[in-house]
Each structure stands twice: as C-alpha cells, then as structure tokens.
C-alpha positions as CSV (number, residue, x, y, z in Angstrom):
1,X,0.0,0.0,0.0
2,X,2.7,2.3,0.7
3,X,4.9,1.7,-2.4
4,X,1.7,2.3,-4.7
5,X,0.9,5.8,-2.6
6,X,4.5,7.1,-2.8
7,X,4.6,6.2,-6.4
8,X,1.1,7.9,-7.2
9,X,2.6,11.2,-5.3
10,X,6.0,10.5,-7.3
11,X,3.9,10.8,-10.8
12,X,2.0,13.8,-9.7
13,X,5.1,15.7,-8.7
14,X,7.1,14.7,-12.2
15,X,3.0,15.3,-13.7
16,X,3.6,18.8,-12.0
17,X,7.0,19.6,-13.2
18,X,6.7,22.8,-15.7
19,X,7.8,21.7,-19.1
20,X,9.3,25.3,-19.8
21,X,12.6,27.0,-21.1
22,X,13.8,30.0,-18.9
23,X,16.2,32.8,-19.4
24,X,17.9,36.1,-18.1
25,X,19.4,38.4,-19.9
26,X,21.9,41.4,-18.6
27,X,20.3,44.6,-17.6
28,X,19.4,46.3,-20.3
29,X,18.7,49.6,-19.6
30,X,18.5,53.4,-21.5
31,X,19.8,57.0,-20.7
32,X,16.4,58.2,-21.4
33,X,14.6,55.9,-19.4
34,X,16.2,55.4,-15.8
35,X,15.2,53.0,-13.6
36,X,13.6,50.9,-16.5
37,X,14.3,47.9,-18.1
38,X,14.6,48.8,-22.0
39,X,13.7,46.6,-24.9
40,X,15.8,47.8,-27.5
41,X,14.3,46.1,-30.6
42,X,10.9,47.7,-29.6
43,X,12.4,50.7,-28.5
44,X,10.0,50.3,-25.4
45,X,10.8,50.5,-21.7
46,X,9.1,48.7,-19.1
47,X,9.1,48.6,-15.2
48,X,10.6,46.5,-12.6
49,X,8.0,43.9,-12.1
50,X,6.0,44.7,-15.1
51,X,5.1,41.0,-17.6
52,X,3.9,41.4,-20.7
53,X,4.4,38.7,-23.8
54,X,6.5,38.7,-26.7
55,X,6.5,35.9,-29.8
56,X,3.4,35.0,-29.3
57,X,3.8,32.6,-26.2
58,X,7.1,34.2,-24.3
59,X,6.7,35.7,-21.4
60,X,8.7,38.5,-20.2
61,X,9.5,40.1,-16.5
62,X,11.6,43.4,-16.5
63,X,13.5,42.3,-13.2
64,X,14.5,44.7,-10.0
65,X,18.0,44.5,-11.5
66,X,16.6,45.9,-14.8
67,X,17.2,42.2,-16.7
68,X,14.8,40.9,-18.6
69,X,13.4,37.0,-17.7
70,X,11.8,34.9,-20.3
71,X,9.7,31.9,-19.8
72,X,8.9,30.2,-23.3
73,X,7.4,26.5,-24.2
74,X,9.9,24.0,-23.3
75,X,10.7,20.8,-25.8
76,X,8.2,18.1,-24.6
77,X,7.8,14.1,-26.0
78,X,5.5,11.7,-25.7
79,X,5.5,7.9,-26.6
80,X,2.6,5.9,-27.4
81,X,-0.5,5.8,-26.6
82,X,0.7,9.6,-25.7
83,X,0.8,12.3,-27.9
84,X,2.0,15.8,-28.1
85,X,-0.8,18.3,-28.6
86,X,-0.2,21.4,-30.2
87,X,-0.7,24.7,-28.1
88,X,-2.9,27.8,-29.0
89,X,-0.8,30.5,-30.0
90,X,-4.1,33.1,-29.2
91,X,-3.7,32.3,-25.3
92,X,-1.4,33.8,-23.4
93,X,1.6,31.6,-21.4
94,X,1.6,29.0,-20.6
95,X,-1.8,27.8,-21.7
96,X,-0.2,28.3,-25.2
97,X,2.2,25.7,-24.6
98,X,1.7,22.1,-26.1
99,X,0.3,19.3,-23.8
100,X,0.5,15.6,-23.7
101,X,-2.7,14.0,-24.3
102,X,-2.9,10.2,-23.1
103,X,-5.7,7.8,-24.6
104,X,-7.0,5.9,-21.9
C-alpha cells in the first residue's frame, strides 16, 4: 500500500513539473529611461516587475535588476498511446504551450 501511494505522489510531482525554457538576460537599460528595463528592438521601456508577452507565447518580467526574464514552451515528448498536442498560439503563457494527451 505504501509503495503504490509514494509512487502515485512520485507521478504527480514529475506530472507537475513545468515543461518550460527559462532565461535572463543582462540589464538592459536606456539613458532616457532610468530605472527601467529597456527593450531595445521595440524601443520600449518597461518597469521593474511589469510582464507582458512577446513571440506569441514568451513571457517577459523586467526584473528589479533591470534584466529581462523569459519563460517560453519548453521541448516536450511523448511515446505511445501519448501524444503531443499542439498549443494555442491566441492564449497567453503558458496555456499556449503544447500538452500531452494520453488515450485511456
């Protein structure tokens, strides 16, 4: 009884696991904009704490630090009878992210 409990709160936890690619970049900050974090290919500055989405399912944090964190769709695989289900790109992240999908 016990093996079959810890192994059914093992799965969850792996089942909970986020299947997602994260990153940091260096601060990136303007002259013209102090105390902002500064996207330079949009020319647009944001604050500390502020999220807003780029690529259609990135997510973006300007951190205290002024670096930017992304959180995209990480690689994911099933095997049979699982199969990867495409994400919708019109949802914000992560509920645009691909999902495995088991028959039962």
């Amino acid at each position: 009884m016990f093996t079959k409990i810890t192994t059914v709160i093992l799965l969850f936890s792996f089942a909970s696991v986020a299947f997602c690619a994260t990153a940091i970049g260096p601060p990136s900050v303007h002259p013209d904009h102090p105390g902002k974090c500064y996207d330079f290919k949009t020319k647009k500055a944001h604050s500390p704490g502020e999220v807003f989405t780029v690529n259609k399912c990135t997510r973006v944090t300007c951190n205290n630090d002024l670096s930017f964190a992304y959180a995209t769709c990480g690689s994911i695989a099933a095997s049979p009878p699982c199969r990867v289900v495409d994400g919708n790109l019109k949802l914000p992240y992560p509920k645009c992210c691909p999902t495995v999908k088991c028959n039962k």
